[in-house]
C-alpha positions in Angstrom: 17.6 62.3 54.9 20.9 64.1 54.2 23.8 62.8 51.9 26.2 61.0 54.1 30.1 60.5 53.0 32.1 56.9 53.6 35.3 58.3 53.6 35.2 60.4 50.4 32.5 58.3 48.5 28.8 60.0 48.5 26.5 58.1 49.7 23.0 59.6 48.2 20.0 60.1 50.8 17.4 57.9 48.8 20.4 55.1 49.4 20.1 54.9 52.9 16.8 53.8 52.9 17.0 50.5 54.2 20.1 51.8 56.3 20.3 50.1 59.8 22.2 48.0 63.0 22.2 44.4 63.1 23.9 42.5 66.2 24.2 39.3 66.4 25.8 36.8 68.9 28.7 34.4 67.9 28.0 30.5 69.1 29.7 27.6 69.4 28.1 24.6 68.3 29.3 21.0 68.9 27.6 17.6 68.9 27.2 15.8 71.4 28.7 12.0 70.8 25.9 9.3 70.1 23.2 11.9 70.5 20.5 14.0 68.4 20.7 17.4 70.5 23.9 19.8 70.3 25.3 21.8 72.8 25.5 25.7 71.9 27.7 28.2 74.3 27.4 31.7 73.7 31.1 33.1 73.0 30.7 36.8 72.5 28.5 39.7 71.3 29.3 40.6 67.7 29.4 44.4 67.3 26.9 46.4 66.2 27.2 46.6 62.6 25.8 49.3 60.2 24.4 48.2 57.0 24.0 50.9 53.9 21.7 49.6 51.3 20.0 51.3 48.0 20.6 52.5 44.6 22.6 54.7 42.4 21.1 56.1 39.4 22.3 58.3 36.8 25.2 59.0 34.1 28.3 58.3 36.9 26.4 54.8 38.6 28.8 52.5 37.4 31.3 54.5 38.4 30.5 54.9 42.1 29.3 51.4 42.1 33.1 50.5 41.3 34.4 53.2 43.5 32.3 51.8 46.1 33.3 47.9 45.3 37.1 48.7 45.4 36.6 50.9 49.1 35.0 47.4 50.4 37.6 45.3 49.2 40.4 47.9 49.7 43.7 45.9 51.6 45.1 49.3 52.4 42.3 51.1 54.2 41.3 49.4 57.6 39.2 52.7 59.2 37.5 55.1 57.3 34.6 57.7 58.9 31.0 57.1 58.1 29.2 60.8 58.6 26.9 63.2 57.4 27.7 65.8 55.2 26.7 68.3 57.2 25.5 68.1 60.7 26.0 65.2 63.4 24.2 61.9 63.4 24.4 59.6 66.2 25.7 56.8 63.7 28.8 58.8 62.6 32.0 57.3 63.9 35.3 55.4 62.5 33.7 51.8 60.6 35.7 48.9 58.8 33.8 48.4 55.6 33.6 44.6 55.2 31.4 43.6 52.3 29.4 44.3 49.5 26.7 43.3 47.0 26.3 44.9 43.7 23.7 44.0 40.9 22.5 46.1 38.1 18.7 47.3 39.3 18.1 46.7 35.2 20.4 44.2 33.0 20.0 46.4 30.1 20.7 49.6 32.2 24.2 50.3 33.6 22.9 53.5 34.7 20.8 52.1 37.4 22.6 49.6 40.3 21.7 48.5 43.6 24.0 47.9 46.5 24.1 47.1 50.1 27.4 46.7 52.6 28.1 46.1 56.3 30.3 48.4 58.1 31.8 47.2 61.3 32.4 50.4 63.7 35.3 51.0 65.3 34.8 54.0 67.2 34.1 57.7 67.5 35.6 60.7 68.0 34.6 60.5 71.7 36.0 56.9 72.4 39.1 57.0 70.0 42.0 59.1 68.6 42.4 59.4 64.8 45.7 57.7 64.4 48.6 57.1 61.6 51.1 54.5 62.5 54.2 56.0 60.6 56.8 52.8 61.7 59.7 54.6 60.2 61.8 52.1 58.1 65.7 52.7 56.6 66.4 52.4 53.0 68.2 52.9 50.0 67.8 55.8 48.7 70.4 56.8 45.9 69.4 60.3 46.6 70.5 61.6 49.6 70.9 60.1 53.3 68.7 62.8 55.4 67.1 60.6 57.4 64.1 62.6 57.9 60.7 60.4 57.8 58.4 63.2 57.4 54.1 62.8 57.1 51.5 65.3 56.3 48.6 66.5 58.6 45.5 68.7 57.8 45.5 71.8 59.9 42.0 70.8 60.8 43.7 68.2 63.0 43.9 69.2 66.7 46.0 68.2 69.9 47.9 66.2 67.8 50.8 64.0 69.8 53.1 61.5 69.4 52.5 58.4 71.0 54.6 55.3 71.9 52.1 52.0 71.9 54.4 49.9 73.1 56.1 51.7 75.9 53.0 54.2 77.3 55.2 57.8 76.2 53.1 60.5 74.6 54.5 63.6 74.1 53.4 66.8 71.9 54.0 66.4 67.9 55.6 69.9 66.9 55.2 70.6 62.9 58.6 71.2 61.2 56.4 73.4 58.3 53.6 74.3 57.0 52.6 74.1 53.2 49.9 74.8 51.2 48.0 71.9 49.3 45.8 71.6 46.8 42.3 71.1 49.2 44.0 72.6 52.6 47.3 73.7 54.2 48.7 70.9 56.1 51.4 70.9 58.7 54.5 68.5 58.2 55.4 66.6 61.1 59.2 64.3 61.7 58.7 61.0 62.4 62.0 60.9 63.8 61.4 63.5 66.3 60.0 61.2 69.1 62.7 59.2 71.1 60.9 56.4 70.8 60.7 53.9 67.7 57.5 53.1 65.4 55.9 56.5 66.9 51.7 56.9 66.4 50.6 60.1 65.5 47.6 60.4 66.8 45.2 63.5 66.8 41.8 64.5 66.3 40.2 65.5 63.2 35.9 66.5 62.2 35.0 63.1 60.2 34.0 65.0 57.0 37.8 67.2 56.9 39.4 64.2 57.1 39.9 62.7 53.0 40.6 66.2 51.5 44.3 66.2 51.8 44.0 62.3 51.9 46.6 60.6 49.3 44.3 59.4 46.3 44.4 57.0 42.8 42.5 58.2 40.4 41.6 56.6 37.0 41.0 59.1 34.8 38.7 57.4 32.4 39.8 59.5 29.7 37.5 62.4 30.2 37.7 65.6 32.2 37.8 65.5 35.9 35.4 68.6 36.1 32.0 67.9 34.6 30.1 70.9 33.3 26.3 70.2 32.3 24.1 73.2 30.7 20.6 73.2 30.5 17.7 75.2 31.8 16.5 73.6 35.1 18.8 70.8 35.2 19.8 69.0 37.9 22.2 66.5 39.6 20.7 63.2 41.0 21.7 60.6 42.9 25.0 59.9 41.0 26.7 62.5 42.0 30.9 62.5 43.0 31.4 65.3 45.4 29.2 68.1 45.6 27.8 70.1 42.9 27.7 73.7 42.5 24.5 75.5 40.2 25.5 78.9 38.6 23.1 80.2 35.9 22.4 76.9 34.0 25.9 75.3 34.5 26.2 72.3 37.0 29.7 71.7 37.9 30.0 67.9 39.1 33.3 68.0 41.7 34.8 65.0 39.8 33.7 62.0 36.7 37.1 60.5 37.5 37.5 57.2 39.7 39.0 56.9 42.8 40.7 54.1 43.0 41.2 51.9 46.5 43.1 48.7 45.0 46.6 47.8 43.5 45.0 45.0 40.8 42.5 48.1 39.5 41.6 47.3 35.7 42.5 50.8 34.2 40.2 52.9 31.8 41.5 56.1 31.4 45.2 57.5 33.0 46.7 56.9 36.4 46.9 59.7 38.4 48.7 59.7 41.9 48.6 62.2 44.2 49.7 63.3 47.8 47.7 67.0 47.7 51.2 68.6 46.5 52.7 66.1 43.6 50.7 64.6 41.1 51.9 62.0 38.8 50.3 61.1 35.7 51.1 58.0 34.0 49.4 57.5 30.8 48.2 54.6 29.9 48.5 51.7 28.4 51.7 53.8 27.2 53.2 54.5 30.7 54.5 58.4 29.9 55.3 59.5 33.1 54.3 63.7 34.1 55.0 65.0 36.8 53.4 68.5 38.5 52.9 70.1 41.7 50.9 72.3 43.5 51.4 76.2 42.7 49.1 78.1 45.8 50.2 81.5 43.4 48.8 79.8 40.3 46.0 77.6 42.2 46.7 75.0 39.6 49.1 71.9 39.5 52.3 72.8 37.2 54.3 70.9 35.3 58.0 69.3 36.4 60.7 69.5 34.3 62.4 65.8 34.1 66.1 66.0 33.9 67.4 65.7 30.3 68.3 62.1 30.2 66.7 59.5 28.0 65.3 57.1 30.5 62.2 57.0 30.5 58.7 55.2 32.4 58.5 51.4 31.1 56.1 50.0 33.4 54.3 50.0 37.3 52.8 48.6 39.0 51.1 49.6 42.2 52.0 47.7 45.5 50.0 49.6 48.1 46.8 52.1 48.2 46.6 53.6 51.8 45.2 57.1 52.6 48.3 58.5 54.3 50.5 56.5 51.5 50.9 55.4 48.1 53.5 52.4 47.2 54.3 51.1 43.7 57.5 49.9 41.8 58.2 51.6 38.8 60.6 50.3 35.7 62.6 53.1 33.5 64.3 52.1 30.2 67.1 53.7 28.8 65.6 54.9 24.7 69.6 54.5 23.7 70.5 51.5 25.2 67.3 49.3 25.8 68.6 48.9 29.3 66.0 48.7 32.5 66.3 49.6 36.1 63.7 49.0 38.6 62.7 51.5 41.7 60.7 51.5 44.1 58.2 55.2 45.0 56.7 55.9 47.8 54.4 58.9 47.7 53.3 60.3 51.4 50.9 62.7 52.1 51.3 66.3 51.9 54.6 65.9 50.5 55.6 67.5 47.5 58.7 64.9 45.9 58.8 60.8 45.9 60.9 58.8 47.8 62.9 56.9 45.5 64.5 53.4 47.3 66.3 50.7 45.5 64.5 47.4 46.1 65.7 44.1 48.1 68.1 42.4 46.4 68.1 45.6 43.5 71.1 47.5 42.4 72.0 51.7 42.3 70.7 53.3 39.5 72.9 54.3 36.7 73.4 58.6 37.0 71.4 59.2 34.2 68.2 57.6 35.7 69.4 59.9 39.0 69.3 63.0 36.6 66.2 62.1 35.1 64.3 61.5 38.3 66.0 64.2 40.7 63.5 67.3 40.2 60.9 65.0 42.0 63.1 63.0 44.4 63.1 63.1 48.0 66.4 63.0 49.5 65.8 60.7 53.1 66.7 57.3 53.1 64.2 56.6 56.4 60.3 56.2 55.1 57.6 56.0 56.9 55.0 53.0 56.4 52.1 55.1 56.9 48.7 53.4 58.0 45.7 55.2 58.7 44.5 53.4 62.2 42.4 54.8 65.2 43.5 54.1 69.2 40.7 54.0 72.2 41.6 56.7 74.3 41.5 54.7 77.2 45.2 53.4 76.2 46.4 57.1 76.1 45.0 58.0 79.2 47.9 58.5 81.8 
């Protein structure tokens, strides 16, 4: 049986063993008064729901056990796709992941955990669009006024549109650019374009293309992302992140860093945030603030320049871990003064700067936090709220 992916996460062949569909009906029970029977009326079918049960073994298992955990239990990710690797399956399609169940196989052995978790489906490509609500929202954004609520797209998306839920319009989504990522190019699409409000992009998209240009979290766990193993025959098991390449005796593991699905994650190594063009990296528990982006000519992330001012990172916290958007409020302090200012960032997929808002009931930043922050701040004051979603087809049917 082939390895499968749940959205980015590997799911190992040996763990689908006791994979499978349940459906079950939902009752209504109620006692009839001064009586020992009840009365039971059947309400409605439950879906189908897809269970994914087994193990993962190896050097990286707790790892994907957490990564796994935090997907489940993820308030920012509603749809993900549930697909092989390579190939079709007649189970791949768009699933809710609901709940999980993790236990260490052996108490003594971190190295070896079992898991199983229900996955309600949603879709497929045949019944539903791939969808991100971008609901386009004004704010204060102390560096500039362009009011243009842009989102990022793989390439590998097709007949994308724009489409007005509430009002039945769908009209063709035309790209303002495109730019080159780290995993893909990606075409950069106006969320203001539309005459409509709150405009759905919707599109279609192969399940496994879908997470590479995907915003992500990572926890760095203070070690390399690449993992290099030598060794004469060795292999890579079960615990496998990503995909591993063999050349001579070297196994390349695609990454031994975490992604991470939740805003309350308990950090091990460095924050990393990135949009497939900007990276930040906020070390921790010291909150240094980096900053790089994308360089196609240098196929490596380079390093921003900050302006020359002496605020500087104080603390964040993360208020929002979505797939087409990252949220978090972020404190500076001025070295000189002790002062502290408080901004909100919203990084967006496929876009290259942050959007910098003041928050409800905040106040405009003094100019030196404006100099310090510009080589990385996006100048529109409309953001979009994007949510990764999926609509039936049947609703865009004319």
């Amino acid at each position: 049986m082939p390895d499968r992916l749940l959205h980015a996460l590997n799911v190992p062949s040996d763990a689908q063993q006791e994979s499978g569909s349940t459906r079950q009906r939902k009752l209504s029970k109620q006692g009839v008064l001064q009586s020992d029977v009840s009365s039971t009326e059947t309400i409605s079918s439950q879906p189908g729901r897809q269970t994914i049960a087994g193990q993962v073994r190896g050097r990286l298992a707790p790892l994907i056990a957490a990564e796994l955990e935090e997907l489940f239990n993820a308030s920012g990710v509603d749809v993900v796709p549930y697909t092989l690797r390579e190939g079709d399956s007649t189970t791949d399609g768009y699933y809710s992941p609901e709940n999980i169940n993790e236990d260490f196989a052996d108490a003594r052995d971190d190295r070896i955990q079992d898991f199983d978790g229900t996955l309600t489906p949603k879709g497929t490509r045949r019944s539903h669009w791939r969808a991100v609500r971008t609901n386009p929202q004004t704010e204060d954004n102390p560096f500039g006024t362009a009011s243009t609520p842009e989102i990022g797209l793989s390439i590998r998306a097709r007949k994308v549109r724009w489409f007005d839920d509430v009002g039945g319009a769908v009209v063709d989504a035309t790209p303002q650019r495109r730019v080159e990522g780290e995993h893909d190019y990606l075409d950069i699409y106006d969320a203001s374009d539309p005459a409509f409000d709150r405009p759905v992009l919707i599109y279609d998209i192969p399940y496994a293309d879908e997470y590479r240009t995907d915003c992500t979290i990572w926890d760095t766990y203070n070690r390399p992302k690449i993992y290099k193993e030598s060794g004469d025959g060795a292999t890579v098991g079960s615990a496998t992140v990503g995909s591993a390449t063999v050349s001579g005796y070297d196994i390349y593991v695609a990454s031994q860093w975490q992604r991470v699905y939740v805003t309350d994650h308990d950090w091990i190594g460095d924050m990393v945030l990135e949009t497939d063009r900007l990276r930040l990296v906020i070390d921790q528990p010291e909150d240094v603030l980096r900053a790089y982006r994308w360089s196609p000519a240098d196929g490596q992330y380079t390093i921003v320049q900050l302006g020359n001012a002496p605020w500087r990172l104080w603390d964040i916290d993360l208020t929002h871990v979505g797939l087409a958007r990252i949220e978090a409020q972020m404190e500076f302090e001025n070295l000189n003064t002790g002062d502290r200012h408080n901004l909100n960032a919203t990084l967006v997929r496929g876009l290259d700067d942050v959007v910098f808002t003041v928050p409800t009931n905040g106040s405009s930043p003094p100019q030196g936090l404006i100099d310090r922050l510009n080589p990385i701040a996006d100048d529109s004051d409309r953001v979009v709220q994007a949510a990764g979603d999926v609509v039936k087809r049947t609703e865009v049917d004319r």
